[in-house]
TORLONU-65497 format. One record per residue (C-alpha): residue number from 1; chain; y negated, x negated, z negated. Coordinates in nm, 4 decimals. Example, Ala and Ser with C-alpha at 12.3 -4.5 7.8 and 13.67 -1.06 7.14 Angstrom:
[rec 1, A, [0.4500, -1.2300, -0.7800]]
[rec 2, A, [0.1060, -1.3670, -0.7140]]
// end
This chain:
[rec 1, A, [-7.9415, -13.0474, 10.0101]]
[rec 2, A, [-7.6900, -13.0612, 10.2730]]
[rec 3, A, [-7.7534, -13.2048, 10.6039]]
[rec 4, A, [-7.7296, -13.0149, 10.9013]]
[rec 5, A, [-7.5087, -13.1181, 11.1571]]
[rec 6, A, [-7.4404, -12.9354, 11.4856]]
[rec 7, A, [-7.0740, -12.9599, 11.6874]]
[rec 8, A, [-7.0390, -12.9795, 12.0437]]
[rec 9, A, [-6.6806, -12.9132, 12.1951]]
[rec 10, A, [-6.5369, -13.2332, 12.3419]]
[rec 11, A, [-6.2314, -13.3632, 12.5807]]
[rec 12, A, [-6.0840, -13.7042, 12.4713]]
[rec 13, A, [-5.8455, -13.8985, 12.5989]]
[rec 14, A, [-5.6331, -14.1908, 12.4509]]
[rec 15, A, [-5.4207, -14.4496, 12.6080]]
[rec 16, A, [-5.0491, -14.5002, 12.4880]]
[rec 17, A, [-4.7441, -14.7152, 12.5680]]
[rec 18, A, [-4.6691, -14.5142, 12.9004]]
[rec 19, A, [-4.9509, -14.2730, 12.9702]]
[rec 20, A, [-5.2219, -14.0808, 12.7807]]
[rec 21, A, [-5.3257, -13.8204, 12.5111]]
[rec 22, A, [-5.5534, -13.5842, 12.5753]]
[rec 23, A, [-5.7119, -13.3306, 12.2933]]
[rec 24, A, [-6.0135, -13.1160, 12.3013]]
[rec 25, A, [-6.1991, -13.0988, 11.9480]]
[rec 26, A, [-6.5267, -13.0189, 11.8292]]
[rec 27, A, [-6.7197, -13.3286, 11.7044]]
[rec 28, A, [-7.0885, -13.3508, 11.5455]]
[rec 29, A, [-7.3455, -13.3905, 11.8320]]
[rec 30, A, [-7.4554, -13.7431, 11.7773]]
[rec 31, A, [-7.0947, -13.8696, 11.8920]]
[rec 32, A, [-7.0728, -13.6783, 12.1636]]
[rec 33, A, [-7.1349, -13.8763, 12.4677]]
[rec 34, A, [-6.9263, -13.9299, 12.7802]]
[rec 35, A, [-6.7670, -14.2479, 12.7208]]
[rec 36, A, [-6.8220, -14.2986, 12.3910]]
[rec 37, A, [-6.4903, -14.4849, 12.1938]]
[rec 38, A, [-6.4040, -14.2887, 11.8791]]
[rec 39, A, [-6.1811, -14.2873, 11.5844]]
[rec 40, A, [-6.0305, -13.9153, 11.5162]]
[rec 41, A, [-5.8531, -13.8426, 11.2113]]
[rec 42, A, [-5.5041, -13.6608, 11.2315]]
[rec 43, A, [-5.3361, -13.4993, 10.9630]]
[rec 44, A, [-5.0258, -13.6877, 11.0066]]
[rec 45, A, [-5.1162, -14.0572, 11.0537]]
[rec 46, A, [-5.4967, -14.1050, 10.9333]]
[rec 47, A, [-5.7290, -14.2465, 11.1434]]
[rec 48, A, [-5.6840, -14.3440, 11.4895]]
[rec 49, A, [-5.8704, -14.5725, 11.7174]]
[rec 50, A, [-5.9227, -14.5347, 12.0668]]
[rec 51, A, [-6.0209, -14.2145, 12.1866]]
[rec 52, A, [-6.2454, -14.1775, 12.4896]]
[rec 53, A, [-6.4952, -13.8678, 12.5099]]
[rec 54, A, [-6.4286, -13.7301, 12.8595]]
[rec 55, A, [-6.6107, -13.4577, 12.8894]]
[rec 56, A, [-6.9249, -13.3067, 12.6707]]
[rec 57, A, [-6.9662, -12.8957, 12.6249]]
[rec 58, A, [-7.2883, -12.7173, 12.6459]]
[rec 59, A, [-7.2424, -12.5091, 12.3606]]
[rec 60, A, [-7.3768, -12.6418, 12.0042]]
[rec 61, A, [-7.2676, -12.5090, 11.7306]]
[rec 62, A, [-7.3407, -12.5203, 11.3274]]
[rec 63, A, [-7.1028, -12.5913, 11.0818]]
[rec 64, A, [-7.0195, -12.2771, 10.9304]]
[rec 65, A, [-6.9934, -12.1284, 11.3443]]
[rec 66, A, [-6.6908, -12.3755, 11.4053]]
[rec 67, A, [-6.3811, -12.1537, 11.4869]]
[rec 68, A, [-6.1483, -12.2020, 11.2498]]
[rec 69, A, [-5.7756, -12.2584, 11.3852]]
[rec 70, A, [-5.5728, -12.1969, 11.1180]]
[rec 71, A, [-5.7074, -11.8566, 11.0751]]
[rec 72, A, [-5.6683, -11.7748, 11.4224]]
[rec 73, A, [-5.3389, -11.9000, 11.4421]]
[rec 74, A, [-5.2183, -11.6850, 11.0704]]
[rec 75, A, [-5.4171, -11.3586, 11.2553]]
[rec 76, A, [-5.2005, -11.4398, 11.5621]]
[rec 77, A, [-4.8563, -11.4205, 11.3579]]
[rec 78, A, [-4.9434, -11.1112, 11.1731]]
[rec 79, A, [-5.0612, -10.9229, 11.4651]]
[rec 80, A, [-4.7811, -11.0573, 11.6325]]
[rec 81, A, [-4.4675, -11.0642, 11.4207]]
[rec 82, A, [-4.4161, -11.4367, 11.4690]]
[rec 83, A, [-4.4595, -11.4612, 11.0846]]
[rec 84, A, [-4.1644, -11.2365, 10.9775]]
[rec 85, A, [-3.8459, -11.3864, 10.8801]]
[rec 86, A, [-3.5837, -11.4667, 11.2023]]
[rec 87, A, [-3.2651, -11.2564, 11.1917]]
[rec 88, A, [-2.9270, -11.4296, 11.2487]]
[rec 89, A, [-2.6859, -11.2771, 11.4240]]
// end
């Protein structure tokens, strides 16, 4: 039996040589709490320390509600054009 877990929409920040990061995510409910310290996975470099919620939504959400991104962004394209090939001139 899976578990249950319900996502709340979150802004974190992260301190680097210079400035900050900020990013907006949804996380599962139990980690999001203003001023919690979290570790976020990104696709690129794996795991990374350090980020500070900053702000907690009031919408939960189940898992299978989540928006999914990569769909919206491939719906964008086609509905756009973005995804056909570039001419050269």
């Amino acid at each position: 039996m899976s578990r249950n877990v319900k996502y709340v929409q979150c802004a974190m920040r992260r301190r680097i040589t210079g400035g900050s990061v900020q990013t907006t995510s949804y996380i599962p409910q139990e980690f999001a709490k203003v001023g919690r310290v979290l570790r976020l996975r990104d696709d690129k470099v794996g795991w990374v320390d350090g980020w500070v919620v900053e702000c907690v939504g009031d919408l939960i959400v189940e898992d299978d509600q989540l928006p999914d991104s990569h769909k919206a962004i491939k719906n964008h394209r086609k509905s756009t054009g973005d995804s056909s090939p570039r001419l050269h001139a």
